[in-house]
N, C-alpha and C positions, 0 to 999 in steps of 0.2 A: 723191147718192152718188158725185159725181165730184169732182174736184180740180181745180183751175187747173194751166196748163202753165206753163215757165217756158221760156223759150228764153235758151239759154249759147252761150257762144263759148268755145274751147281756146284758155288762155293758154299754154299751157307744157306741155311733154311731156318724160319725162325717166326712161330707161331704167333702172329698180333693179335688176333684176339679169336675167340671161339672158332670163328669161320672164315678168317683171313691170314691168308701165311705169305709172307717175303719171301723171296728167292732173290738169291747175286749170283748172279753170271756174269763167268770170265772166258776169256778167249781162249783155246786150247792152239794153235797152232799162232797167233799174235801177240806182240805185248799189248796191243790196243785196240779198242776197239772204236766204229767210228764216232763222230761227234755229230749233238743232236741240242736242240733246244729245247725249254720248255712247252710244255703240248705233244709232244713228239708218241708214239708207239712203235714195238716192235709187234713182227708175227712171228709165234712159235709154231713151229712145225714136228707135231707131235707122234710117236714113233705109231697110235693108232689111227694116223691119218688124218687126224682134224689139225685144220689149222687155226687159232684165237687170236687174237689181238690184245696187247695188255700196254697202259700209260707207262714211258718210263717214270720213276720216282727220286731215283739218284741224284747226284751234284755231276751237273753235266761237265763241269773240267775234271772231272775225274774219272776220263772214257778209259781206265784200266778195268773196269766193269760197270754191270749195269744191274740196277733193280727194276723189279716189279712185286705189285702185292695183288693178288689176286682172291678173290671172293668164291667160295666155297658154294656156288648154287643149288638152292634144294630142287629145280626142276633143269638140273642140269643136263645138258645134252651132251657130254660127254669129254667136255674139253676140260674144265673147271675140276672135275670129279677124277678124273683122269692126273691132272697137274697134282693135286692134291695127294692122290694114293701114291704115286711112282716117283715125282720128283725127288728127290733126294742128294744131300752132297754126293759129291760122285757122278752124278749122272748125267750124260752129254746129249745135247740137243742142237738142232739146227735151225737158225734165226733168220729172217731176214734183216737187213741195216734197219734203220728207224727211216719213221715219214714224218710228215706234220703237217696235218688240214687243223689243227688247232691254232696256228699260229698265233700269240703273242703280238700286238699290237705296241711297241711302248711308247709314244707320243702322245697320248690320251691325258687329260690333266686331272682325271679320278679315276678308280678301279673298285669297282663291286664286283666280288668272288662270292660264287655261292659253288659250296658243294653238297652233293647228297652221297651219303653213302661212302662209298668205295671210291666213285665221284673225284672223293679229293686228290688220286693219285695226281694227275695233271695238273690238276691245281693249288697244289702247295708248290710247284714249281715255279709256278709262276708269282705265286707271291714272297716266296724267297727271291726270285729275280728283282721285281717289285722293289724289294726293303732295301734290295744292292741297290738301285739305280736310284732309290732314295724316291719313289714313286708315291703320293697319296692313293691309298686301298683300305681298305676292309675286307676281309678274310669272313665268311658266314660257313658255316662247318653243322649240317644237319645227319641227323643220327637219330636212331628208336633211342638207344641207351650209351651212357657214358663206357661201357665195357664194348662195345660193338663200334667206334668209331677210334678208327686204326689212324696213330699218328697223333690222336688230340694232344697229347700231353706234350710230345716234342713239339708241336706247333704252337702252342700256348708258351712254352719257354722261350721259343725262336721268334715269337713274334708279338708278347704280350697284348694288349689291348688292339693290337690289329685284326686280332683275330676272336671271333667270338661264336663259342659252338650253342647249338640247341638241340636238345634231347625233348622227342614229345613221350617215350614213356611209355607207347599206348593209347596217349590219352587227346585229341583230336584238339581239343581247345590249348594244347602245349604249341601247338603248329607254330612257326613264325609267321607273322604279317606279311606275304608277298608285295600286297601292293601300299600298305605306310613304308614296305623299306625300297622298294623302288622312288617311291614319290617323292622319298625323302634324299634322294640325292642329287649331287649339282650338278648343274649345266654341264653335259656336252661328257657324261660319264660312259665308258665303256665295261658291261658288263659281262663278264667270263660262268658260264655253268656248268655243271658233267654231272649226271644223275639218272634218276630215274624216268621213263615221259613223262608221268604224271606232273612230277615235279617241274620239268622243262615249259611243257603246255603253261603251267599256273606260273611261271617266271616268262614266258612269251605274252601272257593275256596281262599281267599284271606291267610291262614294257609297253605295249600297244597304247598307253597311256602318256608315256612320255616319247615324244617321237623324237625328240635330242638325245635318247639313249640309245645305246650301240651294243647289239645280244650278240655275241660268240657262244656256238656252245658245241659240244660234244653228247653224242649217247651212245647208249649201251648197246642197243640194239636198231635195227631200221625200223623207219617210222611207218604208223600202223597207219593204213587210211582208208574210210571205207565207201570213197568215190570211188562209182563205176564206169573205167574209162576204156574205149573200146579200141584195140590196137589196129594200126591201120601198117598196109607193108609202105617198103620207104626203099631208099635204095643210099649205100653207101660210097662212094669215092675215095681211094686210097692213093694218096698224094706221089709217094714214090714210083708208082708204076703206071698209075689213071686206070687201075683195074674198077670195075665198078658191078658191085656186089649187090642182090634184093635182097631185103630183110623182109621175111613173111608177118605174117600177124602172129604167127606161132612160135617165133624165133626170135630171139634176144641178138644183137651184132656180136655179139662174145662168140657166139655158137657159130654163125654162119663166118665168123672170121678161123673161127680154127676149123671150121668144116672145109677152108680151103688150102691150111697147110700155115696160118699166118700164128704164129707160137703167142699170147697173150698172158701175162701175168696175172692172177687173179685169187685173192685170198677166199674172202667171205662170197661170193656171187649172190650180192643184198644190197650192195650201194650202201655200205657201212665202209669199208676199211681203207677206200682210195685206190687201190694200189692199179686198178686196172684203167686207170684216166689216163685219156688218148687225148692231144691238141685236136680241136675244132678248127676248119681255116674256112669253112662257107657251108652255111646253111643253119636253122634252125633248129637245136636241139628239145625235146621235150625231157627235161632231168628228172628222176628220178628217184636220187641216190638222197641219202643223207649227211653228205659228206660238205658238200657246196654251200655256203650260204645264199642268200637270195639276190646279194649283189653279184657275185661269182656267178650264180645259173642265170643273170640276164648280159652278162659280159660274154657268155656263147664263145669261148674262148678253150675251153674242156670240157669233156664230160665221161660219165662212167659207163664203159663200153655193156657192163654187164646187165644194167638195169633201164638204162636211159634208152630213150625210141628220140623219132623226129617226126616235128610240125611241117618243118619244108617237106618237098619231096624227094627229096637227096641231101646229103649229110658229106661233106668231106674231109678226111680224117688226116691227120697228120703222122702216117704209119705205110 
């Protein structure tokens, strides 16, 4: 359940706008590095212990290196603030491969892309993919200000009228239309997001309308919720042996699995990054993560060992 590390060297660093810098990493012991689709992230693993998660940004046939742009956070907890001060050409880090719970859909016969923010890493990939496969899309590219929205200008080259950015400025009535530009699109459209919650909720509530549209989305952070649900113990089933483990009310199965020697991968412990998702083979799981969509958490098929409990009374894991 764990992954191989990769150790990068910073080729290049290169400031996009006030509080967003590029990094390319390349491989120090490989010519290559491995291959990833659009949506995809790596985890850096940082020499002061925290681990982050960043969208790759690159041209994925070109796995001789990899980008990310990272966002400078004013109430940063250490990882952002940290990347920012010490990365430097030069300097070598240890990465996990990439994932992808963003996955790319491309059979869809429209594409509504909205990004916010920083947001767009992941989704300029995909609408460069998009423009390859010759896909109908729309690129929505939201920002405060034209100086703070990293990429516009290559994305506007690379994609002309595909894409179209909005800056509110500050000023509240700049906002875009959620729900005229939801409403306004065709049948049977799949729509790709990554931003802020705020922003996600108001592109969820403003979908809730058209139930022929299809939301992918990614965030920033796990999602805040202020139902009060009361944990109940549960018991787990481990397939390879039939050992079968109680998860207390106190206890998350991440903790009572390594509490018995059972080694778990596990980046963020928030049901953000995926990386700790175990096969499900019987029982009902109660999800919790933000990683899943809502058809994925009723497929009871995975789920996120760190954050996720269970509705049955036993859970059997594929571990």
């Amino acid at each position: 359940m764990t992954s191989n590390v990769i150790q990068v060297s910073v080729s290049d660093v290169e400031q996009l706008t006030d509080s967003i810098k590029s990094y390319i990493l390349t491989p120090v012991a490989e010519e290559k590095l491995p291959a990833f689709t659009a949506g995809a992230h790596i985890d850096l693993l940082l020499e002061n212990g925290l681990s982050r998660q960043y969208s790759l940004c690159s041209d994925p046939a070109d796995t001789g290196s990899y980008q990310i742009a990272v966002l400078r956070e004013k109430n940063s907890r250490g990882g952002s603030e940290y990347i920012h001060q010490h990365l430097k050409p030069g300097s070598q880090l240890t990465i996990h491969p990439p994932r992808n719970h963003f996955q790319l859909e491309e059979s869809a016969p429209h594409y509504l892309l909205i990004a916010g923010g920083i947001g767009i890493t992941p989704i300029m990939l995909m609408a460069r993919r998009l423009k390859a496969l010759g896909k109908s899309f729309k690129l929505h590219y939201l920002a405060r200000t034209e100086q703070q929205a990293a990429f516009a200008d290559l994305l506007k080259q690379e994609l002309g009228d595909q894409c179209q950015c909005h800056f509110t400025l500050g000023q509240p009535e700049n906002r875009i239309n959620l729900e005229l530009l939801v409403a306004d699109q065709p049948p049977e459209t799949h729509l790709y997001t990554c931003g802020s919650e705020p922003l996600l909720q108001s592109i969820l509530a403003a979908a809730s309308l058209r139930q022929d549209i299809r939301v992918h989305f990614e965030r920033f952070a796990a999602a805040e919720t202020t139902e009060v649900v009361e944990n109940k113990a549960f018991e787990v089933e481990l397939a390879s042996s039939g050992e079968v483990l109680e998860v207390t009310p106190e206890q998350s199965i991440l903790e009572v699995l390594r509490s018995r020697g059972h080694e778990v991968e596990t980046m963020c412990e928030e049901g953000l990054c995926g990386s700790c998702e175990v096969g499900l083979l019987a029982g009902e799981a109660d999800h919790r993560d933000s990683v899943l969509t809502e058809d994925e958490q009723q497929e009871q098929s995975v789920l996120m060992v760190c954050c996720s409990r269970a509705k049955s009374s036993r859970l059997k894991l594929d571990i």
